[in-house]
C-alpha positions as CSV (number, residue, x, y, z in Angstrom):
1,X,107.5,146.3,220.3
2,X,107.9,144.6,217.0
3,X,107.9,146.3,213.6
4,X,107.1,144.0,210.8
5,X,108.1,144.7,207.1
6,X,106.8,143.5,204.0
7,X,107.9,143.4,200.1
8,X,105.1,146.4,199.4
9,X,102.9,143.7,197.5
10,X,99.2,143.0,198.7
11,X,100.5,139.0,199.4
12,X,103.0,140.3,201.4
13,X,100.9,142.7,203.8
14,X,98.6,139.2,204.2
15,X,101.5,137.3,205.1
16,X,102.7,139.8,207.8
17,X,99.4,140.2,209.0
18,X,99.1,136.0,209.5
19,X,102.3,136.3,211.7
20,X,101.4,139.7,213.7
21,X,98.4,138.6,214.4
22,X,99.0,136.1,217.4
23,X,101.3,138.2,218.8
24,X,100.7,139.8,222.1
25,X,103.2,142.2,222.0
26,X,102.7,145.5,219.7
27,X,103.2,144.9,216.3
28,X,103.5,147.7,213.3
29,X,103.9,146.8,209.6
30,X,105.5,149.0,207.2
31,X,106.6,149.0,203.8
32,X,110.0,147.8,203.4
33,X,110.6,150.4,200.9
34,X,109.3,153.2,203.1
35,X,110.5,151.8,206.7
36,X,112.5,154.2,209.1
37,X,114.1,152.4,212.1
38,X,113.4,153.2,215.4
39,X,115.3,152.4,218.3
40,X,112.2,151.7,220.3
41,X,111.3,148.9,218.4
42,X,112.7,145.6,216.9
43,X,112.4,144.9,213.3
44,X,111.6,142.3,211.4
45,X,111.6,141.5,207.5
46,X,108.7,139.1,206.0
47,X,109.1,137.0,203.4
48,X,106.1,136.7,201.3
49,X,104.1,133.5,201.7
50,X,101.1,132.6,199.4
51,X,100.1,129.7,201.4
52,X,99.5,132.1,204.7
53,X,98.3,135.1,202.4
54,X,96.1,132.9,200.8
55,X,95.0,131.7,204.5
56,X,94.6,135.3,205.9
57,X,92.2,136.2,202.6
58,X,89.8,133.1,203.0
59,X,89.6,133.6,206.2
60,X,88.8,137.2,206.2
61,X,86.1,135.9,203.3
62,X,84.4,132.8,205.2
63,X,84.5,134.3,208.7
64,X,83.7,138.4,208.5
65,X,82.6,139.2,205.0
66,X,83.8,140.4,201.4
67,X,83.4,144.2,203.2
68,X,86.0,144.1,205.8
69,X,88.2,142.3,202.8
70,X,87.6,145.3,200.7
71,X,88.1,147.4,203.4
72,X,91.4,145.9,204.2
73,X,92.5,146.3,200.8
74,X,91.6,150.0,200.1
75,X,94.2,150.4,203.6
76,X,96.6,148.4,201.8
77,X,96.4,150.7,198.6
78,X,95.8,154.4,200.8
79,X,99.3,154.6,201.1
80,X,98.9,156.5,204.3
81,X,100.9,156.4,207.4
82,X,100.2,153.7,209.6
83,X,97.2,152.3,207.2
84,X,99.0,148.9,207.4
85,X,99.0,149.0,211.1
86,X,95.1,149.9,211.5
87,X,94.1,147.2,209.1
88,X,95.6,144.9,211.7
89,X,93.8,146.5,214.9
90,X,90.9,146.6,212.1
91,X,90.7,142.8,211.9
92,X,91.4,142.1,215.1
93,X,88.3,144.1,216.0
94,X,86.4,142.5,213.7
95,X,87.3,138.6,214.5
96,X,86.7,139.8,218.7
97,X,82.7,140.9,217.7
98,X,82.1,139.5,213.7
99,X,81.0,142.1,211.3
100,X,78.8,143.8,212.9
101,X,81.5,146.2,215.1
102,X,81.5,148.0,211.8
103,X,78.0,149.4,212.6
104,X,79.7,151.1,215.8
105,X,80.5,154.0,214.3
106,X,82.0,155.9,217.3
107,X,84.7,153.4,217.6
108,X,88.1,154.7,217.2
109,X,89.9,152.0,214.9
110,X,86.1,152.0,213.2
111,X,85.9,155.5,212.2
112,X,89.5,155.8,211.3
113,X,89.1,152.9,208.7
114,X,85.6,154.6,207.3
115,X,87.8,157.9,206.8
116,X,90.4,156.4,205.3
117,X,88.0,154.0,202.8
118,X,86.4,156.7,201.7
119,X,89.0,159.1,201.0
120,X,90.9,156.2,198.4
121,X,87.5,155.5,197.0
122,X,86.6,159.0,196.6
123,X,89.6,159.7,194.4
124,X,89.0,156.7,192.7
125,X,86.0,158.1,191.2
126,X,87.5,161.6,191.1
127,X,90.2,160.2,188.4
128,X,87.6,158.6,186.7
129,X,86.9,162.4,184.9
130,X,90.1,163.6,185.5
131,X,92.2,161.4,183.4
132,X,93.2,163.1,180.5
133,X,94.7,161.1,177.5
134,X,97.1,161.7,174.3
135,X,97.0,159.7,171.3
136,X,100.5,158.5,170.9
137,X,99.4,155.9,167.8
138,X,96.4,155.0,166.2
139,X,93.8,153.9,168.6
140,X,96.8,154.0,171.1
141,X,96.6,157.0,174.1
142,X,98.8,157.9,177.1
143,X,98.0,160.0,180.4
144,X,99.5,160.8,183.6
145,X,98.4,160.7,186.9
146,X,99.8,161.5,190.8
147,X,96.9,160.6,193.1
148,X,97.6,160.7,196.5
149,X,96.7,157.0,197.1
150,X,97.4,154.2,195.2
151,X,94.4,154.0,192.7
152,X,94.7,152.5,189.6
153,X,94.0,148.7,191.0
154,X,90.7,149.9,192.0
155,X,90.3,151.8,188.2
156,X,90.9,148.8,185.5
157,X,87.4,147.3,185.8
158,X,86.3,150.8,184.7
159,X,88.7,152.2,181.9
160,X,88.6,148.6,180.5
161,X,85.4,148.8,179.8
162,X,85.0,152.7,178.8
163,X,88.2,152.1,176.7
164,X,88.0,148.6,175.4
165,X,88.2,149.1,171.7
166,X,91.7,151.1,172.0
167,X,95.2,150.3,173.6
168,X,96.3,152.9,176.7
169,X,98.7,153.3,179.3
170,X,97.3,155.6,182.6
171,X,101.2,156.6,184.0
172,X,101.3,156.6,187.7
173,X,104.4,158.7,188.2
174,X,104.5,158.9,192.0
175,X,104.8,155.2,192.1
176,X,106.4,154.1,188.9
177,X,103.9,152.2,187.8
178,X,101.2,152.1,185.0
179,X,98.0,150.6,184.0
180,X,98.4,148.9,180.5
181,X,95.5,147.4,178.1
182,X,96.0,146.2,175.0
183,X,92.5,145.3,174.2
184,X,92.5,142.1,175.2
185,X,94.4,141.8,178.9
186,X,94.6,144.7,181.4
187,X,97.6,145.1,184.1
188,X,99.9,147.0,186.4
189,X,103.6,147.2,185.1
190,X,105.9,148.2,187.4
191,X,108.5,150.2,185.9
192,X,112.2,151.4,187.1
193,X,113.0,154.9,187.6
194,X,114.5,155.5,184.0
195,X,111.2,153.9,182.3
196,X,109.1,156.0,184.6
197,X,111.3,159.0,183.4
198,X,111.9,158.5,179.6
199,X,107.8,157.6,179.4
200,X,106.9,160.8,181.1
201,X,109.4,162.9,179.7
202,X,108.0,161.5,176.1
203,X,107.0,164.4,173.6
204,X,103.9,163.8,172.4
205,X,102.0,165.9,170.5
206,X,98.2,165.9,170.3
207,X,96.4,167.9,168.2
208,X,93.2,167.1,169.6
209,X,94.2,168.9,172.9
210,X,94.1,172.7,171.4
211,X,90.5,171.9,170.2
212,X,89.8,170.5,173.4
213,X,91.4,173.9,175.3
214,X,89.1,175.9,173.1
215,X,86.3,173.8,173.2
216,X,86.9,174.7,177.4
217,X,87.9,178.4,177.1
218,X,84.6,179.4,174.4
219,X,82.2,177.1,177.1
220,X,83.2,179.2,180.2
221,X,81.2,181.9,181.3
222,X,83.5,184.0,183.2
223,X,80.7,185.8,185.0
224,X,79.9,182.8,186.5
225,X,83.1,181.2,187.8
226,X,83.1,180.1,191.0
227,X,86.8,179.2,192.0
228,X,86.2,178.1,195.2
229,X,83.2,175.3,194.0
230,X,85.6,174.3,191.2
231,X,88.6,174.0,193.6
232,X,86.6,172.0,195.8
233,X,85.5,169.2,193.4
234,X,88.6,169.6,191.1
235,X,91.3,170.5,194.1
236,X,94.5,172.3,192.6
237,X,97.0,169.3,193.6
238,X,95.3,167.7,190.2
239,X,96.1,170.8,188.2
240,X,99.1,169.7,186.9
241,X,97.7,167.0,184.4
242,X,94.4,168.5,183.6
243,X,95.3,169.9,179.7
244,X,92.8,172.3,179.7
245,X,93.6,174.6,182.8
246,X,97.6,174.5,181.6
């Protein structure tokens, strides 16, 4: 058994993928940055290749479809245990009977990748409400985030557009990183644990968030709270960064 690593970067997962694939033996890919050994298993570092990642992702495109692409990418960003691994069973699946295994829903491997899919695209659109920013400058705002999967690839199309007329910065803290736009180019900046720090640990003071806090408190209507509704389509893990429930 053979455990493959990779630079954590979406090139890099391609490139491991090109070289497990063949394999007859049991392959797993990891994270480098994640990776516990095992002594049942012989590991294996992979250098990123664009030339093979770039044949993996046109292959993916002109044989299966743009759907088992997506799909393999929304593994890639889950961030879950053994997501890396599936995609590769996934796609192996897929090349054996073309698209259309995806339709056989009672398939392990299938029904595992549908969970999974959906659980990083449902907290895509969860963060779409539950962003919260703070002006830090003139036309210039700052939030922070700790999704459980690694979302804000899949949320720059959206804040880019709801946001294009001001400069922002949506703070990933659980994985360093943050989304930056400067009304004109939008990107992921990976940061180092003292910039992730010294960002987050930033005072900023915006007086637009008491007005918003009362704005919340005067529109409740206590009689009809319903804590277990609200905790089911705001779950409490997101508490932390929502200003108005502080």
């Amino acid at each position: 058994m053979f455990d493959y690593l990779y630079d954590g970067s979406f090139s890099g997962y391609l490139t491991a993928i090109f070289y497990a694939y063949p394999l007859k033996e049991e392959v797993h890919i990891y994270k480098e940055s994640s990776y516990s050994p095992s002594l049942l298993a012989t590991s294996k570092l992979i250098e990123t290749q664009e030339d093979k990642a770039e044949r993996v992702y046109q292959s993916i495109l002109s044989k299966l479809s743009y759907n088992i692409l997506d799909n393999i990418y929304k593994l890639y960003l889950s961030d879950e245990e053994n997501a890396e691994t599936l995609g590769l069973s996934y796609l192996r699946l897929c090349y054996k009977y073309s698209d259309t295994i995806n339709l056989a829903k009672n398939n392990d491997i299938i029904r595992q990748v549908d969970l999974t899919c959906k659980r990083v695209w449902t907290e895509v659109h969860r963060f779409y409400g539950f962003v919260r920013f703070k002006e830090i400058g003139p036309l210039t705002f700052y939030a922070a985030i700790e999704p459980d999967h690694n979302v804000l690839p899949l949320m720059m199309g959206h804040f880019k557009r709801r946001f294009s007329d001001q400069n922002f910065i949506i703070h990933d803290l659980k994985r360093k990183c943050a989304m930056v736009y400067d009304k004109q180019d939008i990107y992921i900046r990976y940061l180092t644990a003292s910039e992730s720090k010294d960002l987050a640990s930033a005072e900023i003071k915006d007086n637009f968030e008491d007005l918003f806090k009362t704005y919340y408190q005067s529109a409740t209507i206590a009689a009809r709270k319903n804590s277990r509704l609200q905790n089911h389509w705001m779950p409490k893990r997101y508490y932390k960064h929502l200003i108005e429930l502080d």
